[in-house]
C-alpha positions in Angstrom: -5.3 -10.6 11.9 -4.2 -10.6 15.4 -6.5 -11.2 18.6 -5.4 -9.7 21.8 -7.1 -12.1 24.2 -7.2 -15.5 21.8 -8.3 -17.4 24.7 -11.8 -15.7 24.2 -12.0 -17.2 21.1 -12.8 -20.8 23.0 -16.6 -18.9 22.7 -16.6 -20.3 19.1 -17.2 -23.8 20.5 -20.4 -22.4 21.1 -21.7 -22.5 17.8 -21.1 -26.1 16.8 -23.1 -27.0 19.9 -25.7 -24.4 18.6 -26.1 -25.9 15.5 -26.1 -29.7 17.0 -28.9 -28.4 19.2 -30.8 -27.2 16.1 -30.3 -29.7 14.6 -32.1 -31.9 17.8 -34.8 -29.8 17.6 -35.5 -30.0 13.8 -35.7 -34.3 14.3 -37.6 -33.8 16.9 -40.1 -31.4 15.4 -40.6 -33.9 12.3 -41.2 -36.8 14.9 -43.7 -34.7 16.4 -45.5 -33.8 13.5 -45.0 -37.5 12.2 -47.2 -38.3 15.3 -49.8 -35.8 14.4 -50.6 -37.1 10.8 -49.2 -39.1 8.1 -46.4 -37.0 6.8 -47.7 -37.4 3.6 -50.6 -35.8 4.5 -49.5 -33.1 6.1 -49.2 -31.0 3.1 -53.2 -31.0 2.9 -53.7 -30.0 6.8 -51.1 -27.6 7.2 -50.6 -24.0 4.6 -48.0 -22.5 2.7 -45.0 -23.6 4.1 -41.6 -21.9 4.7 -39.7 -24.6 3.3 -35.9 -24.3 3.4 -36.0 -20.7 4.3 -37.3 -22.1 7.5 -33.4 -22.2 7.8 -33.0 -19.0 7.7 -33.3 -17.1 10.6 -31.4 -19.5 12.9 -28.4 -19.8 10.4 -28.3 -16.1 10.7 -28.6 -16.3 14.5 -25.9 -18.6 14.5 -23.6 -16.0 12.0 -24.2 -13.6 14.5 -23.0 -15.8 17.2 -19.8 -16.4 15.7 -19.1 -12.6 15.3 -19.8 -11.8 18.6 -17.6 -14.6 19.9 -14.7 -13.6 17.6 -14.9 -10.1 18.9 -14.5 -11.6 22.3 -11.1 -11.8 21.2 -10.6 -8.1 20.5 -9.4 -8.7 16.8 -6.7 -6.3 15.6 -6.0 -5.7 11.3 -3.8 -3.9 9.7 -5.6 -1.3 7.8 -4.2 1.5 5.1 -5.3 4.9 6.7 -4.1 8.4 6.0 -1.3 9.7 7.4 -1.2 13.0 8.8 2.1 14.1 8.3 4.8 13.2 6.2 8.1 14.0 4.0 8.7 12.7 0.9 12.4 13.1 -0.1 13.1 12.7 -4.5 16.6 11.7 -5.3 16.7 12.5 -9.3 19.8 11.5 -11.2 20.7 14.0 -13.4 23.9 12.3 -14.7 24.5 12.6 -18.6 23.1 9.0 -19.2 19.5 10.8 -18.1 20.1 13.1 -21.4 19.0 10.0 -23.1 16.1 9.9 -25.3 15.2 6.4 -25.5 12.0 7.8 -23.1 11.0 10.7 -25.2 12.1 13.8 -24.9 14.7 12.4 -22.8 15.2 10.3 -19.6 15.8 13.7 -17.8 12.3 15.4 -19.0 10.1 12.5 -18.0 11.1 12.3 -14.7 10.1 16.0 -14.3 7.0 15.2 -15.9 6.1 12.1 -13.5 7.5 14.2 -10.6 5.1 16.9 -10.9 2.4 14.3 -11.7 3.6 12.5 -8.0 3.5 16.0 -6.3 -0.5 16.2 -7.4 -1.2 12.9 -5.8 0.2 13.7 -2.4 -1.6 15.6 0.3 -1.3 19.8 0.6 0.0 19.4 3.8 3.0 17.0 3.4 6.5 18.1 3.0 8.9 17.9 -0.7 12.5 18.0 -0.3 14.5 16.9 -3.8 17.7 15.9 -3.7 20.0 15.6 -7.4 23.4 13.8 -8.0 25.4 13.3 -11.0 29.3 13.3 -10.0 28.0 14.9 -6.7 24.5 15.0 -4.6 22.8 18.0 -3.9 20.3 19.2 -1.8 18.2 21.2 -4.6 15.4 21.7 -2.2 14.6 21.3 1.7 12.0 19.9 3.3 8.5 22.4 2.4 4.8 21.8 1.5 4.9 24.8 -1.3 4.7 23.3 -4.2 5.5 26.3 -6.5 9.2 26.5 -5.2 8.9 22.7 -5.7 8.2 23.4 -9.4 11.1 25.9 -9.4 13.5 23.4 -8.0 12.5 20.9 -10.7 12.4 23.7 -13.6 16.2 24.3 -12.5 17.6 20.7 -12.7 20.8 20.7 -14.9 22.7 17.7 -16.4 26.4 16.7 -15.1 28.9 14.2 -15.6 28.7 10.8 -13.6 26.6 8.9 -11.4 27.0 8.9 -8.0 23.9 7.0 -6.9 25.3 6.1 -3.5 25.9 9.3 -2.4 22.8 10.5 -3.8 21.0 7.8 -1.8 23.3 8.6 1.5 22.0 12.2 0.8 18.4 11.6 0.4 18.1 9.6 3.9 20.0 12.3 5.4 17.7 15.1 4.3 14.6 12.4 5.3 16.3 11.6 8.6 16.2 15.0 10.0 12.8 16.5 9.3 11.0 16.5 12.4 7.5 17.7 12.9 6.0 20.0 15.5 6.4 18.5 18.1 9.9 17.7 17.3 10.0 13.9 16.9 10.8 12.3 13.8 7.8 12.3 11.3 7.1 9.6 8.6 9.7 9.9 5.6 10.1 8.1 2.5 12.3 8.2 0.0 11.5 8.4 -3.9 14.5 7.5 -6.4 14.4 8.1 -9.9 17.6 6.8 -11.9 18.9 4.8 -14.6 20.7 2.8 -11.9 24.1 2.7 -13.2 26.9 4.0 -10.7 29.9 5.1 -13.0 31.9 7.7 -9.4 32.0 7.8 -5.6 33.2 5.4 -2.6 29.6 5.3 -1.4 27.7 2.1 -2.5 24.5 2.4 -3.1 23.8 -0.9 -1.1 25.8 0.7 2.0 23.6 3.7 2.0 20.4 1.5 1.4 21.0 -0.3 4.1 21.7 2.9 6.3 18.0 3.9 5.4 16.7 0.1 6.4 18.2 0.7 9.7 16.1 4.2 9.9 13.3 2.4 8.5 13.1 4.9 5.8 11.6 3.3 3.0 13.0 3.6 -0.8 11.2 3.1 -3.8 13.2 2.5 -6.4 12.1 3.8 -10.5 14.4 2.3 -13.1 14.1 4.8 -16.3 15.4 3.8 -19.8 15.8 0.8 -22.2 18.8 -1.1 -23.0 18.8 0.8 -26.4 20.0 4.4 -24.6 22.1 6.5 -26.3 24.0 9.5 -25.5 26.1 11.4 -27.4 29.8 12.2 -25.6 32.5 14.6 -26.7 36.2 13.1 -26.2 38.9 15.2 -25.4 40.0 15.0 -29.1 36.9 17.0 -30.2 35.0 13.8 -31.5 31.6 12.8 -30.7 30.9 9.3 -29.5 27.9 7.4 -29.0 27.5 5.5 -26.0 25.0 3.3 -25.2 24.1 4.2 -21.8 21.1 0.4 -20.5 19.6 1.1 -17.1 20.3 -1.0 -14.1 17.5 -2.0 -12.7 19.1 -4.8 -10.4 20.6 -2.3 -8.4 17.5 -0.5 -7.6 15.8 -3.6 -7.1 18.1 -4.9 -4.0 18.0 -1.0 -2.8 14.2 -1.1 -2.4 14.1 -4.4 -0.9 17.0 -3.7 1.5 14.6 -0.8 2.6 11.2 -2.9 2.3 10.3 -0.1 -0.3 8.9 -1.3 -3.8 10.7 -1.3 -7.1 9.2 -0.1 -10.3 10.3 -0.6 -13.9 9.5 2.2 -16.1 10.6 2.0 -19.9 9.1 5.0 -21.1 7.4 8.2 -20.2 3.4 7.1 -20.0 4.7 3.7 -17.9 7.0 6.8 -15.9 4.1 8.9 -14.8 1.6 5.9 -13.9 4.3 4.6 -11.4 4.4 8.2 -10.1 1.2 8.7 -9.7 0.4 5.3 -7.9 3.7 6.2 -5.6 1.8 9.2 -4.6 -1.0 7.4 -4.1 0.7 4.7 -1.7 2.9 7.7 0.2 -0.1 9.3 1.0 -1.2 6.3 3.4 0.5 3.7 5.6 -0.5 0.7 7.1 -1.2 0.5 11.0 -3.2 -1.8 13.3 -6.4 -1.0 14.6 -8.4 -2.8 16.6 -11.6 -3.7 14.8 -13.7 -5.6 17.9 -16.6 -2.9 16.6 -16.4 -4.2 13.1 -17.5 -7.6 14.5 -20.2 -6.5 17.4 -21.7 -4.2 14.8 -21.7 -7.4 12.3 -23.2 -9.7 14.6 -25.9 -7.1 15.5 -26.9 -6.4 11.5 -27.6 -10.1 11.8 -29.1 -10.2 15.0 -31.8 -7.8 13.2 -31.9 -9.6 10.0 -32.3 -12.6 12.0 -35.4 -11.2 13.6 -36.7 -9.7 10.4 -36.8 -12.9 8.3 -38.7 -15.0 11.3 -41.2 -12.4 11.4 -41.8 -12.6 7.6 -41.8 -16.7 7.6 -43.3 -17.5 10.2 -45.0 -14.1 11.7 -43.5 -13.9 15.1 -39.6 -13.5 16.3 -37.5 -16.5 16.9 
């Protein structure tokens, strides 16, 4: 929490010297009382007593107090809130390795699946563009909010040979750096990347590209897909087919996202696949900004003002 004038929060000394002066008042009430009677006998002269909830109402006065002073200090918080507008760009490997089908049916179908699970979480109004790279990357679909050519775009993802995850990523935040909104400054954009994180083609590194996007401030959330047991099967030039065992790499997606200050999810099979998807949608769907929350505090310190007021009258039949 940040205060914009902190000096105002020298009103706080305010309630220590409250509660000393209570405190004065309370010894001095008992002396006078000791004066009136025995204090033993009190008890016999004097009715139902409050007791300790005598305590009560001033303790909440002095609760109140603090608030009030603290708001003094015009508090700011970050808080998660909607955003309004948005592009979410999804760079999908479809290199051979994602033909896998350690994740059933295959690497390749899950992430389809957990993509069109993502796509329910997010807003109506925010933008799609998906992005694919094997030995090349390709913009598969621009920047729109209709979801059904979204579907179509997914429906017509095809395996290829390679992985050439940098360029993919270098793709991605190009596509995310130019959408602009209506009034034609940039909008909010994030980047989603799905992959088994193994580069295998291209000059771009994916770190190069990741740190192109930090620099943007475009975010990327990085989804490692597969287990260490993937298997594809391969066909040389001599006819033959080959298995080859085909692990993720999460470590590279893992520096990617936090070059970017994006977050980095591990997903070993399809169910796992789609919960990250749908949290992701979730978390795109809102961002964090400060607001000042001085209200929160006045509003605080008047509940307790009332209840303050409300428990006197009940103890002792009159306001403090």
């Amino acid at each position: 929490m940040r205060f914009a004038t902190p000096l105002a929060l020298l009103a706080l000394l305010l309630v220590p010297l409250a509660v000393a002066g209570y405190l004065l008042l309370e010894r001095r009430r008992r002396a006078a009382a000791a004066e009136f009677a025995t204090p033993a006998l009190i008890p016999n002269l004097v009715g139902r007593r409050p007791g300790r909830l005598r305590h009560l109402p001033p303790a909440l006065g002095l609760l109140a107090l603090a608030l009030v002073a603290t708001g003094l200090a015009r508090p700011h918080a970050s808080l998660s809130v909607e955003r309004e507008e948005a592009t979410v760009v999804l760079a999908i490997d479809v290199s051979r390795s994602m033909l896998a089908t350690d994740v059933k049916p295959s690497r390749l179908a899950s992430a389809q699946a957990a993509v069109r699970a993502f796509l329910e979480k997010l807003p109506d109004g925010y933008r799609v563009a998906i992005v694919s790279f094997a030995q090349t990357a390709n913009v598969v679909l621009p920047p729109t909010s209709n979801r059904e050519l979204a579907e179509r775009a997914l429906t017509s993802l095809r395996p290829g040979d390679g992985t050439a995850l940098g360029g993919g990523i270098a793709r991605a935040v190009q596509v995310a750096e130019r959408v602009r909104g209506k009034d034609g400054k940039r909008v909010p954009t994030a980047v989603v990347l799905l992959s088994d994180g193994a580069q295998t083609i291209g000059t771009q590194t994916p770190l190069s590209a990741a740190r192109r996007a930090g620099a943007l401030e475009i975010p990327i959330s990085g989804v490692a897909l597969g287990t260490a047991g993937g298997v594809v099967e391969v066909r040389n030039p001599d006819g033959f087919v080959e298995r080859v065992t085909v692990p993720p790499d999460p470590r590279t997606l893992r520096r990617v996202a936090a070059a970017t200050k994006g977050r980095f999810y591990e997903a070993p099979d399809g169910e796992r696949l789609r919960a990250v998807y749908e949290e992701l949608g979730s978390r795109v769907g809102r961002v964090d900004e400060e607001r000042e929350v001085t209200s929160v505090f006045a509003a605080a310190g008047a509940l307790l003002l009332i209840g303050a007021g409300l428990a006197s009258a009940g103890l002792f039949g009159r306001l403090p």
